[in-house]
N, C-alpha and C positions, 0 to 999 in steps of 0.2 A: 867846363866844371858844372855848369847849371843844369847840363842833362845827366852828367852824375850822380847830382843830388836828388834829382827827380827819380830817377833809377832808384835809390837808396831811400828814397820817401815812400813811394809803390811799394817796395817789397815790404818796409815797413808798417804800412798800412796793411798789406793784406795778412802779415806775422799777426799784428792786432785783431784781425776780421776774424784769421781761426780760431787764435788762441781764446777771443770771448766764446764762438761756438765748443770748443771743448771745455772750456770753464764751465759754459752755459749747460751744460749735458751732466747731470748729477747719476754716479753708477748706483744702482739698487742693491740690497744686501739679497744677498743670494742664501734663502731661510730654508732652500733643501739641502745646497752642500757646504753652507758655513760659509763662515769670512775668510779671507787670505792668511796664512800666516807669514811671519817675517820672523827667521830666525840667523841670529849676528854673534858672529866668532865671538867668545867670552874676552880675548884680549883686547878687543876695539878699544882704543881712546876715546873719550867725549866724541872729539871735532870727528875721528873717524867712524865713527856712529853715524853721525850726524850726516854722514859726506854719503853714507852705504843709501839711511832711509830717504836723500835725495833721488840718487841715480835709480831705488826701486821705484820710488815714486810712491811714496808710505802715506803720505799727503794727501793724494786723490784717492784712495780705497773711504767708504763714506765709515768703516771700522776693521781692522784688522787684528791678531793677535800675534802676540809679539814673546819669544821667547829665549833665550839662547844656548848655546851649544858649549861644550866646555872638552877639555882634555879627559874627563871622566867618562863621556857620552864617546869618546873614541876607544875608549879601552872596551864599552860596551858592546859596540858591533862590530867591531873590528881586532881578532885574536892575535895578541902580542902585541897591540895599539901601545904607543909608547904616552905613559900617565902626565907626562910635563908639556908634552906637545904643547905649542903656541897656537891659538885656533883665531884666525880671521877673513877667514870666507864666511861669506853672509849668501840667504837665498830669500827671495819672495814665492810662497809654493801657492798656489790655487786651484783647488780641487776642480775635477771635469764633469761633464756625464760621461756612464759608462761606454765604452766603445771609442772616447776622445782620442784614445793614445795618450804617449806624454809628446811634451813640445819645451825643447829648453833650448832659451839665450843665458848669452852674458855678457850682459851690460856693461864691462868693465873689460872689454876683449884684451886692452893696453896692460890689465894687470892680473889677469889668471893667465899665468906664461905656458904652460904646459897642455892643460886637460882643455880639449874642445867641446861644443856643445854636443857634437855626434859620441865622442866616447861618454860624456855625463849621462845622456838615452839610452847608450847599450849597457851602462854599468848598472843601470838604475833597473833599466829589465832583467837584470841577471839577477838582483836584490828582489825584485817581485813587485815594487811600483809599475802603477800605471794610471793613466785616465789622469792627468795635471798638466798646469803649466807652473813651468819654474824658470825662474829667472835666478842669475849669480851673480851677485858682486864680490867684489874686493877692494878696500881704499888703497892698498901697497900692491906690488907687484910680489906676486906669491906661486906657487906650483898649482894651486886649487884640487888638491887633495882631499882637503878638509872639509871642503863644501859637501862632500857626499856626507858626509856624520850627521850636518844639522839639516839635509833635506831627508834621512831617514828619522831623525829625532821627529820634525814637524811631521812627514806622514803618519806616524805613530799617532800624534796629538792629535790631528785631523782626521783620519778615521776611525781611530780605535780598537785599530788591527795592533798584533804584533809582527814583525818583520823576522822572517829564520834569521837566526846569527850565523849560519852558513853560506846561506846565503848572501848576506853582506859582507861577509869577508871574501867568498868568491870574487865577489862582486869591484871590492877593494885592489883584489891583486890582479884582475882585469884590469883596471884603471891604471893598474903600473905600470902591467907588458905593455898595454898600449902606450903610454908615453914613453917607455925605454923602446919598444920599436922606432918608434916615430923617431924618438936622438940617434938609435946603433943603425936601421937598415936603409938607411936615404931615400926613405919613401916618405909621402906626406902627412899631415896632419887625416887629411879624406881617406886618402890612399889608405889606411892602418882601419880607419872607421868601417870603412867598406870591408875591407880581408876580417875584420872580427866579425861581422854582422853575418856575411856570406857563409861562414863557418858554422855561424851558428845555427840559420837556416837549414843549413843541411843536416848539423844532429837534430831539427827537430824534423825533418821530416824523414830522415833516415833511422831514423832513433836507433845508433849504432849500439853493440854488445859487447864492446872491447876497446881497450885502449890501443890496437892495433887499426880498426875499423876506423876510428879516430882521428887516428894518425895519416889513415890514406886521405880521409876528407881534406885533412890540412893541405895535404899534398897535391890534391885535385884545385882547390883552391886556390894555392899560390902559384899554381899553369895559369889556370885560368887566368889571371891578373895579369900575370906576369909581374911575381914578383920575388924575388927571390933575397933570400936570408940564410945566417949562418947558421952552421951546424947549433951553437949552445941557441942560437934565439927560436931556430923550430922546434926544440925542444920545450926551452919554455911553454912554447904558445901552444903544442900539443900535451903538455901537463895542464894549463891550464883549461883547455875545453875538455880533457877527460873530467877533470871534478865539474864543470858544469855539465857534461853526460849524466854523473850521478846526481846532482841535486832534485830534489822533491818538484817540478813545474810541469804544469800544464803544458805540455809542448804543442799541440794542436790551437791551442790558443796563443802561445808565444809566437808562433810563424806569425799568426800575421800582424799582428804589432813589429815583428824583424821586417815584414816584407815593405810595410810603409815608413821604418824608418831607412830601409835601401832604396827606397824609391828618392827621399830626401838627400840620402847623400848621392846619391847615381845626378841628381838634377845638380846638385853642388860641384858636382866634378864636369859636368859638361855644361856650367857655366862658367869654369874655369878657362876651360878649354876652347871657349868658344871667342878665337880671336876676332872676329869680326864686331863683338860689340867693345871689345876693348878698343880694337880701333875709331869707334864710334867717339866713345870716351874720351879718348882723347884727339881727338879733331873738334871735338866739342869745347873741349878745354882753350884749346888751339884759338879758335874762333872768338871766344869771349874776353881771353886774353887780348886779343888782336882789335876787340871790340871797346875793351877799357883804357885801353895803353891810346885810339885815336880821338878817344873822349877828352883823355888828360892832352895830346897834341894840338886838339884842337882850342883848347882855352889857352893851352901859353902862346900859339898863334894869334888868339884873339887880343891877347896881355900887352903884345910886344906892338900892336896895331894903332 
């Protein structure tokens, strides 16, 4: 038991040693691209307010702007947006230098059940953000639909752009086919991220002339994977890359913000894949178990002495 505690005093100590070095470390207000904003579903309760600017971590920014999102702002960018919507996804966005990409977690993986961070990156480029980091929460377990509305609201506030309305609702019903993929054709969360992004590469540097030309990309794509889906779901998914064939983007520029974020999810699928450090993992597991469980036998030995 006493080398338990020692064990348990160590880690305790050193918890204390970083946490004052990161306390100790004051972040600088960033006077070329603004503060962070924090924008939170207008339905939040008090305590889930409270719970959201935890997990962002609202605390440690030295000031941030704080605004939120409402069922109004969804009817905004999003055509046929339903006006009573309940909205509680919440985001932390923070502007980049140019050329950063976007980069998005979510802090709350246990409760945005559907949309991953790789579809939030390709929805976002298809809406015409770039160059942030965003962060997503949510206090309840929710689809995270809604998080795109207040990360296009706050981009707005943070640059001073206006964002196409086509563009975001493209962008919207990308975020769908992707999650109804991911439930109808038993392929995975990556797996779906990777087949949109790949597709999308290829209108931009094919920059096809028809919704037939389109249609083969899709086709060339889902060989390549190997991955196959039904008749109503490739249609979907070739309806939807024809309307982003036709939207207003830079495509010579969009490639390569696609190709680093396929490079993100290609490393995510071959760390899935890659059984040998799972095995690691857990003999690791193994080992430390086997290492606490002789700690505790060796004190009710000493007990019984």
């Amino acid at each position: 038991m006493k080398k338990c505690l020692s064990f348990l005093a160590a880690l305790f100590l050193m918890f204390t040693l970083f946490s004052g070095q990161a306390s100790a470390e004051t972040k600088a207000i960033n006077e070329k691209l603004g503060v962070p904003i924090v924008v939170y579903g207008a339905n939040l309760s008090d305590s889930e307010k409270a719970m959201v600017r935890e997990v962002l971590r609202v605390d440690e920014e030295p000031e941030v702007d704080e605004i939120t999102v409402s069922s109004q702002d969804l009817v905004k960018y999003i055509k046929n947006g339903n006006p009573n919507a309940r909205m509680y996804s919440s985001a932390k966005i923070t502007r980049e230098e140019e050329g950063k990409g976007l980069t998005v977690s979510i802090v709350t993986p246990e409760n945005i059940t559907e949309v991953t961070s790789e579809m939030y990156a390709n929805a976002m480029l298809t809406a015409g953000l770039e160059d942030a980091t965003i962060e997503v929460a949510a206090p309840k377990p929710v689809t995270g639909h809604s998080a795109l509305v207040g990360i296009y609201k706050a981009y707005e506030v943070k640059t001073g752009e206006t964002l196409d309305v086509e563009r975001t609702d493209v962008a919207n019903d990308e975020l769908q086919v992707a999650t109804e993929l991911a439930d109808n054709a038993n392929i995975t969360d990556d797996q779906v991220a990777q087949l949109l992004t790949e597709i999308k590469k290829q209108i931009a540097e094919q920059k096809p002339a028809s919704k037939e030309e389109v249609e083969q990309i899709v086709k060339d794509q889902l060989a390549k994977l190997n991955i196959e889906l039904s008749e109503e779901d490739r249609q979907m998914l070739i309806d939807l890359m024809d309307r982003i064939r036709k939207l207003d983007i830079d495509f010579s520029k969009w490639k390569d913000q696609l190709s680093d974020l396929s490079s993100t999810i290609e490393e995510n699928l071959q760390f899935l894949k890659d059984e040998g450090f799972w095995e690691k993992v857990k003999n690791f597991f193994n080992k430390l178990i086997d290492i606490i469980s002789s700690w505790f036998s060796s004190s009710e030995e000493q007990g019984t002495n």
